[in-house]
C-alpha positions as CSV (number, residue, x, y, z in Angstrom):
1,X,28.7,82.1,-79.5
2,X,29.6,81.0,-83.1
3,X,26.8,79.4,-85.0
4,X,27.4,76.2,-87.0
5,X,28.7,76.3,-90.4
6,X,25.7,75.6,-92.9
7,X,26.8,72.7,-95.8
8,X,24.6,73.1,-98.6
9,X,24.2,69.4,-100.1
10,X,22.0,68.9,-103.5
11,X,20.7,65.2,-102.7
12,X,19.3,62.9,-105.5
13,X,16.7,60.0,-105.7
14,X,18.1,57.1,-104.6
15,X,18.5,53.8,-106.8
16,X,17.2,50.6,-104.6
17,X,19.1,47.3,-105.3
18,X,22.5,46.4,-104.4
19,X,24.0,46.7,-108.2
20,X,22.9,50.2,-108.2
21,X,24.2,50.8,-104.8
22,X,27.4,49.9,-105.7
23,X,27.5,51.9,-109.3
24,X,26.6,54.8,-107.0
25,X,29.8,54.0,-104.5
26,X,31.6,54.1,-107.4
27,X,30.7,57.3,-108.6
28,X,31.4,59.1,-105.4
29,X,28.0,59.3,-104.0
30,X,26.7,58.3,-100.7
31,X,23.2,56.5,-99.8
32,X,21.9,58.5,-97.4
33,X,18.8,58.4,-95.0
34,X,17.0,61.5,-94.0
35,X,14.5,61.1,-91.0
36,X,12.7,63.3,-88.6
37,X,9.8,65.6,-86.8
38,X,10.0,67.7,-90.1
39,X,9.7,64.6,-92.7
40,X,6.6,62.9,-93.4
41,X,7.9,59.7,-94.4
42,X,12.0,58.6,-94.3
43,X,14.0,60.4,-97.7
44,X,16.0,57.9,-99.5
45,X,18.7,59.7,-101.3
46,X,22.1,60.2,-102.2
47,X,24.7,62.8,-101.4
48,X,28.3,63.3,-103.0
49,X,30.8,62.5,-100.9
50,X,33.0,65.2,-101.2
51,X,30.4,67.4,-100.0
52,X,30.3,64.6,-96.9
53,X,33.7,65.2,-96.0
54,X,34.1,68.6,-95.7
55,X,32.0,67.9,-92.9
56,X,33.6,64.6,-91.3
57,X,36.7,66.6,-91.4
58,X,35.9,69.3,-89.2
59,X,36.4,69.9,-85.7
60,X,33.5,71.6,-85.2
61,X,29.3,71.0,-85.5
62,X,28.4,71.7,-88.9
63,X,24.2,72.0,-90.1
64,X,23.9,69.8,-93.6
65,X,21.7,71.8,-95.7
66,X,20.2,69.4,-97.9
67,X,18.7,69.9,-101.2
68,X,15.7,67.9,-103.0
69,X,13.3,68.3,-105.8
70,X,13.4,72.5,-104.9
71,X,12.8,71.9,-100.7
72,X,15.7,72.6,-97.8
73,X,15.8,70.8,-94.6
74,X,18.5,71.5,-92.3
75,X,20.0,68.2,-91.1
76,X,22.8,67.2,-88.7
77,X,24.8,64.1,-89.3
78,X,23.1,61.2,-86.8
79,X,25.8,58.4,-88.1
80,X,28.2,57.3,-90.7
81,X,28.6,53.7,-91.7
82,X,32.9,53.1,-93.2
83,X,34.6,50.8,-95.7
84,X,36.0,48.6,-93.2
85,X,39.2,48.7,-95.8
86,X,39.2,52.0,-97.4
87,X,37.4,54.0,-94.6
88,X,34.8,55.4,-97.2
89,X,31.7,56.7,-96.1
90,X,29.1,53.8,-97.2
91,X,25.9,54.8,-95.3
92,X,24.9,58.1,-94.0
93,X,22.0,58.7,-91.6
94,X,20.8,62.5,-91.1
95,X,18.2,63.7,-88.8
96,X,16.2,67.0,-90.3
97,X,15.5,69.5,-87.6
98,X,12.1,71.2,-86.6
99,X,12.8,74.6,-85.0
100,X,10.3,74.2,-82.4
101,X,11.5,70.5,-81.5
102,X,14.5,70.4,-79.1
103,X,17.5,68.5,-79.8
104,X,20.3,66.3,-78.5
105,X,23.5,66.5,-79.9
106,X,27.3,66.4,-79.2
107,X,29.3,69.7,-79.0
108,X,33.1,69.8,-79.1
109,X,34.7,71.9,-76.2
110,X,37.8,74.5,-77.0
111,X,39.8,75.5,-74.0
112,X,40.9,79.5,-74.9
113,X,43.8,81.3,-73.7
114,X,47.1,80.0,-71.3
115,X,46.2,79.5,-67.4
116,X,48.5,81.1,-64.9
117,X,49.6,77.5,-63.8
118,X,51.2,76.6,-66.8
119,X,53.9,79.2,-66.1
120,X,54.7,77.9,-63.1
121,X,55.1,74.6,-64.6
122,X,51.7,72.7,-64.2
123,X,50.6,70.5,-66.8
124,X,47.2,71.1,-68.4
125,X,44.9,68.0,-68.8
126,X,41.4,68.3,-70.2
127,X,39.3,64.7,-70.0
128,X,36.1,66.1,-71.4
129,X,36.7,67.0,-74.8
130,X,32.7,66.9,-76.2
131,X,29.6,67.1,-74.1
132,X,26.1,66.6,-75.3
133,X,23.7,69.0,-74.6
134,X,19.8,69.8,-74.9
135,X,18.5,73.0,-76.6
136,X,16.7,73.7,-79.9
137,X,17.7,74.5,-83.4
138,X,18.6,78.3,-83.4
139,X,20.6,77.9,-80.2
140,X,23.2,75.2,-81.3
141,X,26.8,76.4,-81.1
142,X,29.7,75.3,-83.2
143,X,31.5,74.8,-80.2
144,X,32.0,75.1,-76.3
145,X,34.7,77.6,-75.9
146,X,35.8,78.2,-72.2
147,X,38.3,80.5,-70.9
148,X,40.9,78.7,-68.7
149,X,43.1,81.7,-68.4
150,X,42.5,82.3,-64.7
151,X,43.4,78.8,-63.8
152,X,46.5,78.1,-60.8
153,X,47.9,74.8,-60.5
154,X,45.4,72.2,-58.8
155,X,42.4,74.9,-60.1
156,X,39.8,72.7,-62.5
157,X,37.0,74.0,-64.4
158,X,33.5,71.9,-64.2
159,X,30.9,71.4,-66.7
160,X,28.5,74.6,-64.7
161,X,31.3,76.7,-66.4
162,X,28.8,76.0,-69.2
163,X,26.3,79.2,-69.2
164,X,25.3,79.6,-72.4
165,X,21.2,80.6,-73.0
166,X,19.0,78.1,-74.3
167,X,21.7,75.4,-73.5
168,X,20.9,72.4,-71.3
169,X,24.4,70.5,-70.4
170,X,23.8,66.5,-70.3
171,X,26.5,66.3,-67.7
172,X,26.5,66.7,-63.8
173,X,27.7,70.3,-62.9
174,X,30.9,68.9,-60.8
175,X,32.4,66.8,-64.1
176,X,35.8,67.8,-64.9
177,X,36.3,70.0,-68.3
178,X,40.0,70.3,-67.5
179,X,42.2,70.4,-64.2
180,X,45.9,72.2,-64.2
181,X,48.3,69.3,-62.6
182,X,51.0,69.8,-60.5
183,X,54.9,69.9,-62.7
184,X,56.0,66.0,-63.3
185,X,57.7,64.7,-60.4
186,X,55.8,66.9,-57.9
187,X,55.4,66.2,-54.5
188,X,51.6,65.0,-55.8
189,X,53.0,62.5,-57.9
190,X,55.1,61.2,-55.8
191,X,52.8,60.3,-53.2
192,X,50.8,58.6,-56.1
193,X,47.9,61.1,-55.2
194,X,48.0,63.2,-58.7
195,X,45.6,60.5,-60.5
196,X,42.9,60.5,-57.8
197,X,39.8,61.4,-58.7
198,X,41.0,62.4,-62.5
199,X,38.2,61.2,-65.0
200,X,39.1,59.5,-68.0
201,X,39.7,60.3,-71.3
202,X,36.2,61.1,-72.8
203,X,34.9,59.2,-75.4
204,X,32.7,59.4,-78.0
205,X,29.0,60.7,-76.1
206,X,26.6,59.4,-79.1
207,X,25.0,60.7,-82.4
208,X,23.4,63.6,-82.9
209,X,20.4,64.3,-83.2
210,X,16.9,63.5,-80.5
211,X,17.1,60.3,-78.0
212,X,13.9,59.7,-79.6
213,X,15.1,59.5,-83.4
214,X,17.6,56.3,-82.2
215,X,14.9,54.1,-82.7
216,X,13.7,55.7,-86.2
217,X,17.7,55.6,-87.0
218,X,18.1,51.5,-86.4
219,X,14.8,51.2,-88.3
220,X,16.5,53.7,-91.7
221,X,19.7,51.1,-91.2
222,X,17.8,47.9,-91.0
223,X,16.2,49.1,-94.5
224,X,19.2,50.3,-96.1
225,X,20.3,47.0,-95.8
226,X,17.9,45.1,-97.1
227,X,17.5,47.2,-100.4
């Protein structure tokens, strides 16, 4: 199992009024909460946002190191607040992790290698494409990566694929991952049966981060925007 990639962020006191929370915009640096077991009290700080995108661009689940006044919290990215124009990041919340507290967060899921069926002309379809899961700290994964070489045409792989240590799936064991469809114009689909029972396309699951941070998250928001 890969381990997240670790973003080391050097964060800087944060500037309260909206003048100064503009200049900051316009320098490339992003207001940022920080909240938490491992935090006494809510960090108000900034981050630069090129440092923010290398992780908003990646496909996988990346830990935000952050930096300030000589301490390191690890931190994974709850939300992001965008320029409803330019797509900036205004706002970032980030929830610091405590190594003994679990968490909740959203994992992407990889499908690896080619399944038999494809060769006979099935048609691969994967509605779960994240799934959030329980487990602490040390156990978080980059990324779900299941093997779907084995599969035959009408063969699906569930969420109990999932058997990872210290990993807690959020989903019901007989959810669809990915199914292999029949080839277009099959028999199935021309009955009108190939669509039953087929979930969805997923959609986003949530933040990261512990269900019980959501409240502490509305409350960082609510006072971003009033400073």
């Amino acid at each position: 199992m890969e381990k997240p990639n670790i973003v080391t962020v050097e964060a800087t006191d944060r500037p309260k009024g909206k003048s100064a929370l503009k200049n900051l915009r316009n320098n490339f640096l992003v207001p940022t909460v920080a909240y938490g077991p491992k935090l006494d009290k809510n960090l108000h700080v900034t981050i630069p946002e090129l440092e923010l995108e290398k992780v908003l661009k990646s496909n996988k689940t990346n830990i935000i190191q952050l930096v300030h006044e000589g301490k390191e919290y690890k931190t994974l990215l709850q939300s992001v607040e965008y320029h409803p124009v330019t797509d900036r990041p205004l706002h970032v919340d980030l929830f610091a992790l405590e190594e003994k507290t679990p968490v909740t967060i959203t994992i992407p899921i990889r499908l690896a290698g080619t399944p038999h069926g494809l060769a006979e002309g099935g048609r691969l379809y994967q509605p779960l494409r994240k799934i959030q899961v329980q487990c602490l700290p040390k156990d978080i994964p980059s990324e779900i990566v299941l093997d779907i070489s084995h599969l035959n045409i009408g063969d699906t792989i569930d969420v109990h694929a999932i058997d990872l240590e210290g990993i807690t799936p959020l989903r019901a064991s007989y959810r669809t991952i990915a199914v292999i469809r029949p080839p277009k114009g099959g028999l199935a689909e021309l009955l009108g049966l190939e669509e039953e029972g087929a979930e969805g396309e997923e959609g986003e699951e949530g933040a990261e981060g512990t269900e019980s941070s959501e409240g502490k998250g509305d409350a960082a928001s609510k006072e971003e925007s009033n400073n």
